[in-house]
C-alpha positions in Angstrom: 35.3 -98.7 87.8 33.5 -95.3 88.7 34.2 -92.0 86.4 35.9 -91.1 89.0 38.0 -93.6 89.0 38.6 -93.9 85.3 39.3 -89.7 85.4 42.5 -90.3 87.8 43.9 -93.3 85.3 43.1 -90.2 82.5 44.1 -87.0 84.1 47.7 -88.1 83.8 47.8 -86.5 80.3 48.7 -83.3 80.1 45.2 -81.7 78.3 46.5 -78.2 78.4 49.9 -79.1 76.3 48.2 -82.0 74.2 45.5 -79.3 72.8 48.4 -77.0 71.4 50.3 -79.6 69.6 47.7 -80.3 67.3 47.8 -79.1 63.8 45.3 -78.8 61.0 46.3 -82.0 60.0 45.0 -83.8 63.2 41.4 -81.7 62.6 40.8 -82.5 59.0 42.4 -86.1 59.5 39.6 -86.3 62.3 36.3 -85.0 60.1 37.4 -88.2 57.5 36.5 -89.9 59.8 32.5 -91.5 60.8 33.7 -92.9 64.2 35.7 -90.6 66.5 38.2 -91.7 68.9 39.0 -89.7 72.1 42.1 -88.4 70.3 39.8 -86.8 67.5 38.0 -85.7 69.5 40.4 -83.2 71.5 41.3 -82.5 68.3 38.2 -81.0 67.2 38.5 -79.3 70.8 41.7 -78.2 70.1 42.8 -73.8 68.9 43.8 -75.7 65.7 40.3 -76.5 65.4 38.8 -73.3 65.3 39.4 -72.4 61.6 37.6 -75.5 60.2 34.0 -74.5 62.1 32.7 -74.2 58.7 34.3 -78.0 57.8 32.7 -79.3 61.0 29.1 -77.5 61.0 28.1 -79.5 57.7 28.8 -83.4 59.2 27.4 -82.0 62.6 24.5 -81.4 61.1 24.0 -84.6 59.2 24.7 -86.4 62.1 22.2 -84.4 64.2 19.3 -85.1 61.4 20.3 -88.7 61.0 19.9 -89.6 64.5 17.3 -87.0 66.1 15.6 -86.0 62.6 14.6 -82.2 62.1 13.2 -82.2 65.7 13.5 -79.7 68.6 12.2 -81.3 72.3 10.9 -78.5 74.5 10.4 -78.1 78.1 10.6 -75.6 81.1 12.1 -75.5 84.2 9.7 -75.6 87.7 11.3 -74.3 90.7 9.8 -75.4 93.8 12.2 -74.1 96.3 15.4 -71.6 97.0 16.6 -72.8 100.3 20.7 -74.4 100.1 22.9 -74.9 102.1 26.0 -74.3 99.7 28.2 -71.6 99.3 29.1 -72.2 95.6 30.6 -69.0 94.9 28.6 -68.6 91.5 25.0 -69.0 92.7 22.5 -66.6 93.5 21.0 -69.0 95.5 24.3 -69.5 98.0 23.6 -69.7 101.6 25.2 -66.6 102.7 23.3 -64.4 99.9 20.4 -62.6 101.8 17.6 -63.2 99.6 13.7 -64.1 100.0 14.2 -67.7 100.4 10.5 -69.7 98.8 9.7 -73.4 99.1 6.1 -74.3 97.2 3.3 -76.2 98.7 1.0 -78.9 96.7 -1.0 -76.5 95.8 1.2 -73.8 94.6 2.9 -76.9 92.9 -0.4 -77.4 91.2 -1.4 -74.3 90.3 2.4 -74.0 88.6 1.3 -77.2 86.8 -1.9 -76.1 85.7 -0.5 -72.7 84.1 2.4 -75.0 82.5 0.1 -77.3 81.3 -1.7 -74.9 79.1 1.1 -74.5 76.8 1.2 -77.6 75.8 4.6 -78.9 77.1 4.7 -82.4 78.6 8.5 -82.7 79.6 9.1 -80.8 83.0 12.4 -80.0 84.9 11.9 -79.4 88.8 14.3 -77.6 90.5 15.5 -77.1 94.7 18.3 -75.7 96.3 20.5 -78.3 98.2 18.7 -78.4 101.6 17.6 -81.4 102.6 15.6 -80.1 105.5 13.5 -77.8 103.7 12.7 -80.0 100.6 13.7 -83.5 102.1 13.2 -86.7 99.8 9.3 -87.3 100.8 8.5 -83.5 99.3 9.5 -84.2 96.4 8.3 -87.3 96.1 4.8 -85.8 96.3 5.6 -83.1 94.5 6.3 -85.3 91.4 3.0 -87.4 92.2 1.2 -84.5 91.8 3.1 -83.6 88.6 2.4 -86.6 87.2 -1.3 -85.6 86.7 -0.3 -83.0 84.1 3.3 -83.8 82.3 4.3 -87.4 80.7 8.2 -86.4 82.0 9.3 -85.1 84.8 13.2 -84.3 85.4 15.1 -84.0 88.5 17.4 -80.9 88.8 18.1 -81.5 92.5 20.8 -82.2 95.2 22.6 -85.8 94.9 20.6 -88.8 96.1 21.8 -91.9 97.0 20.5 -94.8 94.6 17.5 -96.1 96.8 16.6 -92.7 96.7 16.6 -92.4 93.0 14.2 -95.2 93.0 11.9 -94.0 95.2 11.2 -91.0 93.0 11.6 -93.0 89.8 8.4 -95.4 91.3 6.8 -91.9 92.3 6.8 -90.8 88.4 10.3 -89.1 87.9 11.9 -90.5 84.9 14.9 -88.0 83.9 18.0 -86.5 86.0 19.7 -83.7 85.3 23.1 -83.0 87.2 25.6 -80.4 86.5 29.5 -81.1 87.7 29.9 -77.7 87.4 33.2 -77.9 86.9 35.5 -81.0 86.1 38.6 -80.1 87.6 38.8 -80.6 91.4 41.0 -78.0 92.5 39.0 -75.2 90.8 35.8 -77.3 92.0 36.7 -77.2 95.4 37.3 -73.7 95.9 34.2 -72.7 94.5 32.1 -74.4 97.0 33.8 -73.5 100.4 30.8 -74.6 102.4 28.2 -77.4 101.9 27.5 -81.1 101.3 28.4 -80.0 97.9 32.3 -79.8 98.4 32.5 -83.6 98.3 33.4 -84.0 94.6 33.6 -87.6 94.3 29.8 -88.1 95.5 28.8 -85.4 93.0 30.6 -86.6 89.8 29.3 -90.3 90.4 25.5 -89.5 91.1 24.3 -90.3 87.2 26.1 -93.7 88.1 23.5 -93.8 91.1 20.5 -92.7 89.0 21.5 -95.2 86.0 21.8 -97.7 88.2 18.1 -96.7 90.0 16.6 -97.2 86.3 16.5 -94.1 85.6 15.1 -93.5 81.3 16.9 -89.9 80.7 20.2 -88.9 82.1 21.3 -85.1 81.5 24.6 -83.7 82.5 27.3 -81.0 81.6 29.8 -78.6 82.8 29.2 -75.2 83.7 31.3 -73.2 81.3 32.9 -70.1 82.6 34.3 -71.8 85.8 37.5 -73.2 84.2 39.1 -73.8 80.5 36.7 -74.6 78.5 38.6 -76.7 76.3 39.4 -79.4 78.9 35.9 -78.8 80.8 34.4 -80.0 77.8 36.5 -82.4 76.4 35.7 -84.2 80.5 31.9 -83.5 79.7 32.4 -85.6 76.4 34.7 -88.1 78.2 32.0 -88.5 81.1 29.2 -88.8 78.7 30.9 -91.6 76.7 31.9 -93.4 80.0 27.8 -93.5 80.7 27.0 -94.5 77.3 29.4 -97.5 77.3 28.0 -98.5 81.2 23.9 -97.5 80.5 23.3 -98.6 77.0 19.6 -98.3 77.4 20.0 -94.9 79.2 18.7 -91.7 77.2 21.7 -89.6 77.8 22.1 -85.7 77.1 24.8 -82.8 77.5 23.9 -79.2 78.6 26.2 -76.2 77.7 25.1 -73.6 79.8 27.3 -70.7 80.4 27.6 -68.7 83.4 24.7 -65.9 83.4 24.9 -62.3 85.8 23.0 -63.3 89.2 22.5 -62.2 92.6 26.0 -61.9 94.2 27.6 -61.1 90.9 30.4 -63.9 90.6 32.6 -63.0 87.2 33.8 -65.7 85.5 37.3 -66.4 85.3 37.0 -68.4 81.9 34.6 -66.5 79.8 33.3 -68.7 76.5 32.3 -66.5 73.6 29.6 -67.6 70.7 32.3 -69.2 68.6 34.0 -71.4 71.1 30.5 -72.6 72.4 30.1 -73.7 68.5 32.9 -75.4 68.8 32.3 -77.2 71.5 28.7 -78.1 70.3 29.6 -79.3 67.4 32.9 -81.2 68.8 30.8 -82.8 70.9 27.8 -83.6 68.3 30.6 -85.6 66.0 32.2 -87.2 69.1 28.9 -88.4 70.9 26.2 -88.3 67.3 24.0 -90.5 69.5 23.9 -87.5 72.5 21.0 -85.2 73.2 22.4 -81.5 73.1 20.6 -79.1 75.1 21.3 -75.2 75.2 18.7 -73.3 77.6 17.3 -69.3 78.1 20.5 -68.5 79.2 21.6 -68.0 76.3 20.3 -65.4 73.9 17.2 -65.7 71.5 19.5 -65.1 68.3 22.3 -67.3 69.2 20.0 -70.4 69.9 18.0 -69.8 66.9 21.5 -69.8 65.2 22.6 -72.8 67.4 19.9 -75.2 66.2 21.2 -76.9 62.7 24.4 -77.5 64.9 23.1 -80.4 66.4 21.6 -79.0 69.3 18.5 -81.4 70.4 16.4 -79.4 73.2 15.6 -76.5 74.3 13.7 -74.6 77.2 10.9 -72.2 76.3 8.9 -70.1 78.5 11.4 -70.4 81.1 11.6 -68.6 84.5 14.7 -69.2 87.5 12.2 -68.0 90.1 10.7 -70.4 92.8 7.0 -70.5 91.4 7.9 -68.2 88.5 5.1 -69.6 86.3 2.4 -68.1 88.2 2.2 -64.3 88.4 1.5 -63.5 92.1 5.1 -65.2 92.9 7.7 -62.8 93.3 11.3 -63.6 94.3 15.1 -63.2 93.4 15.7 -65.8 90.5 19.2 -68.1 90.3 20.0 -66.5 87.1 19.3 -64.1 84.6 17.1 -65.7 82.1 18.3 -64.1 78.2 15.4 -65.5 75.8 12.3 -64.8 77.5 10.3 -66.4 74.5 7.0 -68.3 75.4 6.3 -71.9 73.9 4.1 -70.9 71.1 7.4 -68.2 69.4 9.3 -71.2 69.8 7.6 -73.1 68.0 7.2 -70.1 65.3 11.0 -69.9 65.3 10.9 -74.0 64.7 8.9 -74.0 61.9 10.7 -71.2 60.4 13.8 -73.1 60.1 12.3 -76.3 59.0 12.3 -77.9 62.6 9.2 -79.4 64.3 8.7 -78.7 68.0 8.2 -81.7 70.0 6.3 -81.6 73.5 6.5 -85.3 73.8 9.7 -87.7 73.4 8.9 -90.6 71.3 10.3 -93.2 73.5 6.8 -92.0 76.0 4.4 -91.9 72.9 1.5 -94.3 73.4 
């Protein structure tokens, strides 16, 4: 049985209802316990939760240090191209927005490499648009052959690929995936993107099956928070994740939080998340899933993440632009986001040490 699948048999509860009939009872009866069950964990999802932040941060943390140590895994994101075909409404790079659309050749790709490189990072995020005629399967292929030279990781941030697909680029060097639902509920999902491959919500929501079953090592994936309540947004995040976990054992699997950022075209979000309730979704989910990668990126600001790491947060971004070859300065271009910590690699690592955290530019499962 797909998520998909296993959502429909779920969905029949009524989230929205469920989360306001639990009391401080349910919370503190769920941080007794070591193992959480799905019911804990809407509880620790739930308004009822948000006076025992305090109660939660100190197991969160634990849990974090048990199972990750006092680490921090950094990377940065690579965009090689802006073309999409999609509308989604809360994109600066939708179809309709009249911007300078950028697709980078090998050597452009190289030289973004070389400048990365010099930092010291190893784990690497490529990004496209969804256009399958401007970066078709073979470009990337080559683009992460190239990559491979320089980085022992390279991540996917890319349009859904069908699972022969995914191996193709796994045997080209690509070991990670990250895809982003966007937004769990389908209604809401399907009027944000009007126009596109991307309105089919089924073939989106089941592409880390696809990957997992490619072989894929890391497997990243999370709502976009803003689009719709948060409180059920994540509590499918956690459910998706856990449904993974159970069907890729040997799968590396993370949760991003990012929250919607001001970009070109200006979408407002409908559902806005403030700093507490994205604490109380990370650390939620860091009791729920203690085995889970957390990863908050630039978006949000440099005080917040510092603030955010003895949470249980896992990895972060550093050095980070949204612009198609933003890593080189000659590049110039409209970014898909507004970036809010523009701190390089080596501050992070400053801000690491300061808080008794060690910066890590290689996972251990590649050491060697």
């Amino acid at each position: 049985m797909s998520f998909y699948e296993e959502k429909k048999l779920l969905a029949s509860t009524e989230l929205e209802k469920t989360f306001h009939r639990i009391t401080a009872n349910d919370v503190l009866r769920a941080l007794e316990k070591r193992t959480l069950s799905r019911a804990d964990f809407l509880a620790l999802l739930a308004p009822a939760a948000g006076d025992f932040l305090e109660e939660m941060a100190g197991p969160a943390n634990e849990s974090a240090t048990r199972y990750f140590g006092r680490n921090i895994l950094l990377y940065t994101p690579l965009y090689l191209s802006n073309y999409c075909v999609n509308q989604c409404l809360y994109c600066g790079f939708n179809v309709t927005h009249r911007i300078n659309r950028q697709k980078l050749d090998l050597e452009e790709i190289r030289e973004e490499a070389l400048t990365i490189a010099q930092t010291g990072l190893q784990h690497i995020l490529i990004l496209t648009g969804e256009s399958r005629q401007h970066t078709p399967v073979a470009y990337i292929r080559e683009a992460v052959s190239l990559l491979k030279e320089y980085f022992a990781s390279i991540s996917l941030e890319i349009y859904p690929l069908e699972t022969a697909e995914y191996a193709e680029l796994i045997a080209a060097g690509a070991d990670g995936l990250t895809i982003y639902q966007e937004v769990y509920d389908e209604d809401v999902y399907q009027k944000l993107h009007p126009q596109g491959p991307k309105q089919n919500y089924q073939f989106r929501l089941e592409t880390p099956e696809r990957s997992g079953q490619a072989g894929m090592r890391t497997i990243n994936i999370g709502p976009l928070l803003g689009l719709a309540n948060w409180r059920t947004e994540a509590f499918w995040a956690g459910m998706h994740c856990f449904y993974l976990q159970k069907k890729f054992p040997e799968v590396e699997l993370s949760i991003s939080l990012p929250r919607l950022r001001p970009h070109y075209g200006g979408y407002e979000p409908d559902f806005p998340v403030s700093d507490r309730e994205l604490v109380q979704i990370i650390l939620a989910l860091r009791l729920f899933l203690p085995r889970v990668g957390i990863t908050i990126s630039t978006r949000e600001k440099a005080t917040l993440r510092d603030n955010l790491i003895p949470l249980g947060v896992t990895k972060m971004s550093a050095g980070s632009s949204t612009r198609v070859g933003g890593h080189t300065p000659y590049q110039e271009g409209t970014g898909q986001f507004e970036i809010a910590d523009q701190r390089t690699v080596p501050q992070m690592q400053e801000v690491l040490a300061a808080k008794g955290y060690k910066a890590i530019f290689k996972d251990w499962h590649l050491l060697g």
